[in-house]
N, CA and C atoms as a LAMMPS dump frame, in Angstrom:
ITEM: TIMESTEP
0
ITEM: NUMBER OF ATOMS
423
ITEM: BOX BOUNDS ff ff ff
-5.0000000000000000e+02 5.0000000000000000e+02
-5.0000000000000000e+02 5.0000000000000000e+02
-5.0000000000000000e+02 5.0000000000000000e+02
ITEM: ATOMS id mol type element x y z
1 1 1 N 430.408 142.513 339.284
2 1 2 C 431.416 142.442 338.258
3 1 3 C 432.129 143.783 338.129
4 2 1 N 431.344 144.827 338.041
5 2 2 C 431.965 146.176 338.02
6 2 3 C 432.675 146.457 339.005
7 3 1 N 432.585 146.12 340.02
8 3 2 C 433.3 146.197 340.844
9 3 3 C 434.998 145.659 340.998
10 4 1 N 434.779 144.781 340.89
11 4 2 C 436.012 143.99 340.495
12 4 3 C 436.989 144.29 339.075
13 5 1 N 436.198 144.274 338.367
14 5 2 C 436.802 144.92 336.788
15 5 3 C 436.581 146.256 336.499
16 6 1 N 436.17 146.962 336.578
17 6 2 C 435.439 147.752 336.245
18 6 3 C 434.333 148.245 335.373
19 7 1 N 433.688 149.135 334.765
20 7 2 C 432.727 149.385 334.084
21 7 3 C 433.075 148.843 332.543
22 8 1 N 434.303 149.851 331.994
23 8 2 C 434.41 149.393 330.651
24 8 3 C 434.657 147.892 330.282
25 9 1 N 435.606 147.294 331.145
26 9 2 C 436.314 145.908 331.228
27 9 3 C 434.587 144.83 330.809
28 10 1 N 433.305 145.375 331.795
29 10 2 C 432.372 144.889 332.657
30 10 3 C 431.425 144.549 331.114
31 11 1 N 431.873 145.685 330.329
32 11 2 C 430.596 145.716 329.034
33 11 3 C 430.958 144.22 328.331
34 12 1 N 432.294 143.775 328.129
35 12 2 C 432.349 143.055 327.346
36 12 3 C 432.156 141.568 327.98
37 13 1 N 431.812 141.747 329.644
38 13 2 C 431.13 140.449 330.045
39 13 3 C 429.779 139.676 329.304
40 14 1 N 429.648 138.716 329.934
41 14 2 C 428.034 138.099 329.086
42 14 3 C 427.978 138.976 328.278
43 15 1 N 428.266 139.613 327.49
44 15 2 C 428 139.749 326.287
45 15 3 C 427.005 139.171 324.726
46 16 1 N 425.86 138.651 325.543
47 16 2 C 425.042 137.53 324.995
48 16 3 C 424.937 138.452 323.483
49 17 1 N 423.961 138.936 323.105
50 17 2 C 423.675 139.87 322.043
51 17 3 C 424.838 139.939 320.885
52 18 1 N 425.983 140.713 321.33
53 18 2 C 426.993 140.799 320.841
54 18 3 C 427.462 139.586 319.942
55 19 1 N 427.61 138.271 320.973
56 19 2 C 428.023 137.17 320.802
57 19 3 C 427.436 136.676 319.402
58 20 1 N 426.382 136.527 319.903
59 20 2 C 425.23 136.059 319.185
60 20 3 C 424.956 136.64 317.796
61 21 1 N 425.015 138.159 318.128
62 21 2 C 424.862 138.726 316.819
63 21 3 C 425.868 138.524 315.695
64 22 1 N 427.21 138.173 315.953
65 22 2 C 428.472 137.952 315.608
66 22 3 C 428.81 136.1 314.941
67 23 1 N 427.108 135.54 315.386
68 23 2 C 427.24 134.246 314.006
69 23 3 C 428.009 133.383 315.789
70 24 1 N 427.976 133.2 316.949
71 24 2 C 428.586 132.899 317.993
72 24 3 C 427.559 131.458 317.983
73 25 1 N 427.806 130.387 318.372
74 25 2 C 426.957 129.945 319.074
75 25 3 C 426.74 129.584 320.73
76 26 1 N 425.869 129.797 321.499
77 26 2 C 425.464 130.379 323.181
78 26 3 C 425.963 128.8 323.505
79 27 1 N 426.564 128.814 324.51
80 27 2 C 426.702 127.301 325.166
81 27 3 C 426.166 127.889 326.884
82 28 1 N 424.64 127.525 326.898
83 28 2 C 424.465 127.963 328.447
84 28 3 C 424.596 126.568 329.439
85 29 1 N 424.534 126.755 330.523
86 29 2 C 424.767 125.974 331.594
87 29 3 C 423.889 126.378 333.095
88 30 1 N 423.652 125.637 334.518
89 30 2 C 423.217 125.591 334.9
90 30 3 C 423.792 125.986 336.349
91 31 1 N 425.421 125.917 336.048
92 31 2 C 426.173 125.93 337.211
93 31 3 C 426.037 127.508 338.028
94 32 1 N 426.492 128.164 338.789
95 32 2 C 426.257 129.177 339.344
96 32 3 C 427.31 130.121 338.639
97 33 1 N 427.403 131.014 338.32
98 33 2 C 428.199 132.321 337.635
99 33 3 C 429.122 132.934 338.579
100 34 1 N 428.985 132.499 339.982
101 34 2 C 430.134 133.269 340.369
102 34 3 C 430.354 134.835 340.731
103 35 1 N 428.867 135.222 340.481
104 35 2 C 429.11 136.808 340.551
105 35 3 C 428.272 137.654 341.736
106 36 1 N 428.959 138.264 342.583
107 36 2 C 428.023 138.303 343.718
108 36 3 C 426.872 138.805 344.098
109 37 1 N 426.393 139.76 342.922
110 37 2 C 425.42 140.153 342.525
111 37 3 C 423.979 138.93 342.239
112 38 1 N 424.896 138.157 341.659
113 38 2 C 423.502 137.189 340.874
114 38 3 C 424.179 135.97 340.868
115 39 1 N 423.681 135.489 342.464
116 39 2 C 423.775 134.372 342.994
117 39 3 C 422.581 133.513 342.004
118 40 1 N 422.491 132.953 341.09
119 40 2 C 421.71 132.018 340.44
120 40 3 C 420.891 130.895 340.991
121 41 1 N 422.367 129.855 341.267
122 41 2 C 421.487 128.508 341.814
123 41 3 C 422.202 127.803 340.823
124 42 1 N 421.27 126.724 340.929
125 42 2 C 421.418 125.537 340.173
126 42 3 C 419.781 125.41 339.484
127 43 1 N 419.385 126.349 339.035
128 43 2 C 418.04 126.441 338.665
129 43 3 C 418.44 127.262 336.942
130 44 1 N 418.201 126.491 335.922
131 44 2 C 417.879 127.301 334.426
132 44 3 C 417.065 128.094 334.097
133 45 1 N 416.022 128.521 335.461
134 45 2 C 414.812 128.889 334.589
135 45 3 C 415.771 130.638 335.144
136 46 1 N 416.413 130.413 336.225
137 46 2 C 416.871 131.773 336.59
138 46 3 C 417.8 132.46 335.475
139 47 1 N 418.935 131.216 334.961
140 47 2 C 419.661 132.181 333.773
141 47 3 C 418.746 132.429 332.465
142 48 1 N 417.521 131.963 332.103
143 48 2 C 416.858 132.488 331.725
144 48 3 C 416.572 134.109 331.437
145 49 1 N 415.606 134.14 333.095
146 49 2 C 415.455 135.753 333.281
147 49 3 C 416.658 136.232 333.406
148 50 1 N 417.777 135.932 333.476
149 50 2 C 418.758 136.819 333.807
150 50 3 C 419.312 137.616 332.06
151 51 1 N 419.508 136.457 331.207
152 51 2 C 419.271 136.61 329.441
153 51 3 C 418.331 137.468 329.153
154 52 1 N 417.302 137.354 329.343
155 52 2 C 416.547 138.252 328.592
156 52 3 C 416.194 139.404 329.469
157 53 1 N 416.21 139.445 330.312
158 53 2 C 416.352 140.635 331.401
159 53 3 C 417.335 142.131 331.667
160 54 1 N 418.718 140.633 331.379
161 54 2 C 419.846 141.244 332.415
162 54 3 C 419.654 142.44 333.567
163 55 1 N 418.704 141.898 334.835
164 55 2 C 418.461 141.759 335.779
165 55 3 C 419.033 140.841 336.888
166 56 1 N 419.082 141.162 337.953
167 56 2 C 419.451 139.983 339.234
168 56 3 C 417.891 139.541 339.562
169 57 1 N 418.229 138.772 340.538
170 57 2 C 416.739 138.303 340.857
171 57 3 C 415.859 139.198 341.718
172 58 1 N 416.677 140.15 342.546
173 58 2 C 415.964 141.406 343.036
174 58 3 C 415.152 142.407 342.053
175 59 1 N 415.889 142.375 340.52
176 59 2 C 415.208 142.875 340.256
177 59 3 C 416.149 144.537 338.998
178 60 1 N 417.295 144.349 339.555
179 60 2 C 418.522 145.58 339.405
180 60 3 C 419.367 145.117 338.943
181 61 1 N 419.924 146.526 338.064
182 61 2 C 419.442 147.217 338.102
183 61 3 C 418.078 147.124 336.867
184 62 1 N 417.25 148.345 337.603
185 62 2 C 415.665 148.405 337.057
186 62 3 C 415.463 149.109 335.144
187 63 1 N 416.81 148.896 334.638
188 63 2 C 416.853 149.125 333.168
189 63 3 C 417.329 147.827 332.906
190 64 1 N 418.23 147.01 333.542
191 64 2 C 418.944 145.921 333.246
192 64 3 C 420.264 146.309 332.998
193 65 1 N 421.378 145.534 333.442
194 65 2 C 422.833 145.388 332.857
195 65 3 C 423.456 145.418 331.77
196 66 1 N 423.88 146.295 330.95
197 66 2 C 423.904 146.64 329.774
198 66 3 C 422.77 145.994 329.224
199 67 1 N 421.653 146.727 329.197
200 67 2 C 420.344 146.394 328.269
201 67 3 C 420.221 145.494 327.051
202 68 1 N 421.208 146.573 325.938
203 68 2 C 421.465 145.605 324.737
204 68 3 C 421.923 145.165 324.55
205 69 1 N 422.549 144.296 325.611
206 69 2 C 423.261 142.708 325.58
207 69 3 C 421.837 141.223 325.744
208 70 1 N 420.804 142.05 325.966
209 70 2 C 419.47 140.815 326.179
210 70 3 C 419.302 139.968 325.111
211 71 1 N 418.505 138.732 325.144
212 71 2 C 418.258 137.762 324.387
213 71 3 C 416.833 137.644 324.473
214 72 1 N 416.42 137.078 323.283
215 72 2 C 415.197 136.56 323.419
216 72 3 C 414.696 135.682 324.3
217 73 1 N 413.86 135.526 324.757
218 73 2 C 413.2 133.476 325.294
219 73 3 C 413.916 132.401 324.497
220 74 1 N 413.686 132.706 323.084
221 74 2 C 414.204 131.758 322.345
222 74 3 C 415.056 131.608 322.197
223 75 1 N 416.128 132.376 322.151
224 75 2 C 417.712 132.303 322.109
225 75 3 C 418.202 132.346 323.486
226 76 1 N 417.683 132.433 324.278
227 76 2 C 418.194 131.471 326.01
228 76 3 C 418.103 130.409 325.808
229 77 1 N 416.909 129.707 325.348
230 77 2 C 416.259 128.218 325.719
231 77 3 C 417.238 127.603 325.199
232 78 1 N 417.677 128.222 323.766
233 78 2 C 418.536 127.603 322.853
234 78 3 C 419.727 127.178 323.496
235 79 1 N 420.26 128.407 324.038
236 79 2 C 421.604 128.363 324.591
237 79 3 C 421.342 127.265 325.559
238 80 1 N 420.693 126.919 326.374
239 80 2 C 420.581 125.902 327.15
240 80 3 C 420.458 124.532 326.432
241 81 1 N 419.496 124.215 325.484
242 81 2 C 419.337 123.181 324.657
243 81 3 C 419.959 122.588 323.309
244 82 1 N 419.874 123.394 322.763
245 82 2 C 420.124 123.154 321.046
246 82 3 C 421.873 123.257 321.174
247 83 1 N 422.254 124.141 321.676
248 83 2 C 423.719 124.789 321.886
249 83 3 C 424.696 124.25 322.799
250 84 1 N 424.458 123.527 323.923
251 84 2 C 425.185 122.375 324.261
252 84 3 C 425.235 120.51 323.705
253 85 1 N 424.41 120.902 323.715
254 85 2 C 423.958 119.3 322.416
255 85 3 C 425.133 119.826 321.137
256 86 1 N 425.218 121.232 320.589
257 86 2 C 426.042 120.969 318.933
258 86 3 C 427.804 121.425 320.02
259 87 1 N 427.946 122.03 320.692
260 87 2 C 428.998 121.684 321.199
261 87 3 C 429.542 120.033 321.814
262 88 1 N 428.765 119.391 322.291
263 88 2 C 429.377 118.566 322.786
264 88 3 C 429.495 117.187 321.622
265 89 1 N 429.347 118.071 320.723
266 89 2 C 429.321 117.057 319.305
267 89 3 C 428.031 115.757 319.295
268 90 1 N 427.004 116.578 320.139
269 90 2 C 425.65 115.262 319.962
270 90 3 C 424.373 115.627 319.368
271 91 1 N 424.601 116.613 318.37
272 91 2 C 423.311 117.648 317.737
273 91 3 C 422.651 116.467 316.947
274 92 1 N 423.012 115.356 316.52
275 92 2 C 422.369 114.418 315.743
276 92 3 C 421.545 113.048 316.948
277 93 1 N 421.997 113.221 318.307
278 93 2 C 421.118 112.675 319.02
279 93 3 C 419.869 113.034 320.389
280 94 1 N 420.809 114.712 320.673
281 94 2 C 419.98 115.045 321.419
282 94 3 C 419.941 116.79 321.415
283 95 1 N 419.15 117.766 322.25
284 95 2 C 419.64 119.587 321.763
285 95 3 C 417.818 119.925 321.423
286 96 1 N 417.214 119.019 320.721
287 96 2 C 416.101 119.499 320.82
288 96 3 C 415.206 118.462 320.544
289 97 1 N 413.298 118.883 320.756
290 97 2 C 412.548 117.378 321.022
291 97 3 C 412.365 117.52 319.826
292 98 1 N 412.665 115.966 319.115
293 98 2 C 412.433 115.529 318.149
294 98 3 C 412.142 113.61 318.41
295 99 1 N 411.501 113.195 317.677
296 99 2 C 411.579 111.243 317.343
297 99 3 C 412.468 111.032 317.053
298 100 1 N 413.17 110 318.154
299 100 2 C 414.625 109.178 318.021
300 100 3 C 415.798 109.957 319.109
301 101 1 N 415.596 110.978 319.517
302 101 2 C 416.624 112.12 320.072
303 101 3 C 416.203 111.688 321.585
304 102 1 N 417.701 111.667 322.607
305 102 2 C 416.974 112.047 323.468
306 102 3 C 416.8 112.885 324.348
307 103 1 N 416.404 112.983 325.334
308 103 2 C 415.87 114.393 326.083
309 103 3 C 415.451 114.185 327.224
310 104 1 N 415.86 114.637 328.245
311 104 2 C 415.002 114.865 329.784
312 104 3 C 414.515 116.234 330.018
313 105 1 N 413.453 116.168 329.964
314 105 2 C 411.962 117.393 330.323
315 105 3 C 411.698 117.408 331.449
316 106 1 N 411.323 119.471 331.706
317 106 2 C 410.992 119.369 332.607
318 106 3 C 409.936 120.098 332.114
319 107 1 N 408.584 120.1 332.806
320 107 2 C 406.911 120.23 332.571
321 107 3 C 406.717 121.696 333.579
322 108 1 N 406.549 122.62 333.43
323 108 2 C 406.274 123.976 334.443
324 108 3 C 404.871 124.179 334.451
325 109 1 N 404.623 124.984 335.598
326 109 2 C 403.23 125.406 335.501
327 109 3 C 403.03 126.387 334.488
328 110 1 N 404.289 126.996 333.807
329 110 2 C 403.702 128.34 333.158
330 110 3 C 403.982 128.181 331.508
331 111 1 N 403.991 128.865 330.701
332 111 2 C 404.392 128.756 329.115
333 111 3 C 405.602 129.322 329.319
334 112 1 N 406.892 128.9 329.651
335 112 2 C 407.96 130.146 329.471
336 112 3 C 408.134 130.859 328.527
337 113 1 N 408.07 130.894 327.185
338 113 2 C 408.065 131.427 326.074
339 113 3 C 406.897 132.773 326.223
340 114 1 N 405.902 132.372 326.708
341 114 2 C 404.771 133.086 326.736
342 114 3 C 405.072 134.391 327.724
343 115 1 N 405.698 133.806 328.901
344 115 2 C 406.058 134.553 330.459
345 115 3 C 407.468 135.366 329.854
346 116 1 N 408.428 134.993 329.353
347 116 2 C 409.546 135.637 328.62
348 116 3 C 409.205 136.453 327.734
349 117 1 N 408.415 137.042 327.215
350 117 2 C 408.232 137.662 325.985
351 117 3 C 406.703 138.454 326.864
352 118 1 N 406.113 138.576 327.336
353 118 2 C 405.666 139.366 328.346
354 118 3 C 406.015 139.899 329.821
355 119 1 N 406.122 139.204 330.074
356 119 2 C 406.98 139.441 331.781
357 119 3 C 407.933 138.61 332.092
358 120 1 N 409.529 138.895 331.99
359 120 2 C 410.401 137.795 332.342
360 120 3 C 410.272 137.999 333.827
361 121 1 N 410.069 139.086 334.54
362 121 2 C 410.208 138.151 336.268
363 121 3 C 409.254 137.332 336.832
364 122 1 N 407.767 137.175 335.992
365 122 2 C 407.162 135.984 335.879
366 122 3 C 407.904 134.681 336.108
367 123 1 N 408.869 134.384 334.965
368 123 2 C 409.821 133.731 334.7
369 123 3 C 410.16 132.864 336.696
370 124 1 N 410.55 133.814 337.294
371 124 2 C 410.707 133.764 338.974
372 124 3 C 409.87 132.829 339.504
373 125 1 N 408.772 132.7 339.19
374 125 2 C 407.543 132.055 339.924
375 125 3 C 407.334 130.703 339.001
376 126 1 N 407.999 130.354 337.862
377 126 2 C 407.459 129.235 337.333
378 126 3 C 407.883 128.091 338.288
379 127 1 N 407.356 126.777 338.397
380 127 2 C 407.445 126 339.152
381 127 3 C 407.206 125.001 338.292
382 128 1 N 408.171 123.859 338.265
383 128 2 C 408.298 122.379 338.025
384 128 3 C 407.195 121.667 337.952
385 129 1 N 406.457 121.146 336.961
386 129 2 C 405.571 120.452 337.658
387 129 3 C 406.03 118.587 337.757
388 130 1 N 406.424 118.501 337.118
389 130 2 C 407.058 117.09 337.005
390 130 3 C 408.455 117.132 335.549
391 131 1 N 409.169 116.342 336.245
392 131 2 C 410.12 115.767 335.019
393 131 3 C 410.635 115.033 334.782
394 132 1 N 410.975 114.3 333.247
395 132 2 C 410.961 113.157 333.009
396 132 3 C 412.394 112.997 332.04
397 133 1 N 413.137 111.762 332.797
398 133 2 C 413.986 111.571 332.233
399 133 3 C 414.807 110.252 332.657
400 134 1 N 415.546 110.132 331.324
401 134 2 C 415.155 108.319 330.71
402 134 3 C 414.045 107.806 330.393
403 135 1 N 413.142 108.699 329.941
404 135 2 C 411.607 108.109 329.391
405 135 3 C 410.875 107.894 330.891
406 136 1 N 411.255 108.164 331.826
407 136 2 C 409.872 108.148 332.884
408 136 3 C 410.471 109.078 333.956
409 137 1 N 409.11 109.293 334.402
410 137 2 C 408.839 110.408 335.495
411 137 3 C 409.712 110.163 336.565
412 138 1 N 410.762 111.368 336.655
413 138 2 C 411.498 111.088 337.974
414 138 3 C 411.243 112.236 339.284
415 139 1 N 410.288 113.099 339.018
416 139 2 C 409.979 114.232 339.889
417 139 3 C 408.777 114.592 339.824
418 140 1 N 407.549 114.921 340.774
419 140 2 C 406.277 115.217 340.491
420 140 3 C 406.311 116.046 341.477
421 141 1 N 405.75 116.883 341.242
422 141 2 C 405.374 118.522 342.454
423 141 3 C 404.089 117.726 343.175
């Protein structure tokens, strides 16, 4: 990104923290970012670590990308869950697990909450174990 924009231009990118701190609500997504640094995927658990990190998946830089732009575990997950559900105007049927709502899960080997809030490049190694959606299992490791 710095590269292209430069440094100052660069601060007011992802700007998660900022956002957030400012009453914002996070609308995350799964699609790839575009930035050549931090090739993502099509994997959530990566913009994850990348939120609470601001790290690439190598690892750099080894303070993180503007530091105090990071998020919690919980305010990633959100941005992924709770925060596209109240944007897309469906917070009363789906965004988080509740009875009656619905939801497709995915089951990991690890606690992410637990791995985020101790070691987010943990985060790297979690693995799928099955997930379920429309009410039955459509993926098993």
């Amino acid at each position: 990104m710095e590269e292209r924009i430069g440094v100052e231009r660069s601060r007011g990118a992802y700007a998660f923290r900022k956002l957030k701190d400012s009453g914002a609500v996070l609308i995350f997504g799964s699609d790839s970012p575009g930035t050549n640094a931090a090739r993502y995927f099509l994997n959530p658990v990566y913009g994850l670590y990348a939120a609470i990190s601001r790290q690439t998946l190598k690892g750099e830089p080894a303070a993180g990308w503007f530091p105090e732009q990071r998020l919690t575990i919980e305010e990633a997950i959100e941005a992924y869950t709770k925060g596209p559900a109240w944007a897309s105007f469906e917070e009363d049927v789906k965004g988080v697990l509740a009875p009656g709502k619905f939801a497709d899960i995915a089951v990991f080997d690890a606690n992410l909450i637990d791995v985020g809030r101790s070691d987010p490049a943990r985060l790297l190694k979690a693995r799928v174990l099955y997930t379920i959606a429309g009410g039955k299992v459509v993926h098993e490791r």
